[in-house]
N, C-alpha and C positions, 0 to 999 in steps of 0.2 A: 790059046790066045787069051791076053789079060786088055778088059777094057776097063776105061773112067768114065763116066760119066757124071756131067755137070749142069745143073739145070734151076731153072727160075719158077714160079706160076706166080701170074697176074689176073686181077690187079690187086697192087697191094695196099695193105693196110697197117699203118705204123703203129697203131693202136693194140690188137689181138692177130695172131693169126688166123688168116679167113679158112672156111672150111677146104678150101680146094688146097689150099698147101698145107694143111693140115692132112687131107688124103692122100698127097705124093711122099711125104715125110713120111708115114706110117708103112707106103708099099715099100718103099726101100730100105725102114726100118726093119721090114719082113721077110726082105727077099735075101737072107745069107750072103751075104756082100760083105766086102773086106772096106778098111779105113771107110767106114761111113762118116761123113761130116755131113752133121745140120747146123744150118744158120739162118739167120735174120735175111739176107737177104741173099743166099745162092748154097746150093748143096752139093754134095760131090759123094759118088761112090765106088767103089772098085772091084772086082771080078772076074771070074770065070765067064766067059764069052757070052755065053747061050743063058744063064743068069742074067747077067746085065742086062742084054735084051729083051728077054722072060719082064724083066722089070721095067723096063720103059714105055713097055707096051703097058699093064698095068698101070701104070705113071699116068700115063697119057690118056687112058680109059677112064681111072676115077677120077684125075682133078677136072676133067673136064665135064664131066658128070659131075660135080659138085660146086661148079661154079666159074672154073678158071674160064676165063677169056683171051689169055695167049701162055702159050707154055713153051718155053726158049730151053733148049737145050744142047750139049755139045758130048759127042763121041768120040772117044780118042784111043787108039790101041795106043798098049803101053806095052808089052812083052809078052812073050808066049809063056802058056804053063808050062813048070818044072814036075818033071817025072816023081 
């Protein structure tokens, strides 16, 4: 199974990015995931099941360890894996 995930951290700052999105962009940047997109104000990445996963849990450990105060985010199966 192929998941997306889509997600925000707060609060934001239109100035720099703050350290807590700073720390979730980096796990996803790390966790071998397919079409990563980073953006200003919402991220998306896509994978293998147990990946994504693996990563959201990490997602959600350091931004909130580094400052986030709400972390919004959305799971969506998208297809099984192909053999």
């Amino acid at each position: 199974m192929r998941l997306r995930v889509e997600f925000t951290t707060e609060p934001f700052d239109l100035e720099e990015a703050p350290a807590h999105a700073v720390a979730a962009r980096e796990v996803i940047q790390k966790a071998q995931l397919d079409a990563v997109d980073v953006g200003p104000f919402g991220n998306t990445a896509e994978g293998e099941a147990e990946r994504v996963l693996d990563a959201v849990r990490a997602l959600l450990h350091d931004s909130l360890r580094a400052g986030a105060t709400r972390v919004s985010l959305q799971v969506n199966v998208i297809g099984e894996e192909k053999p």
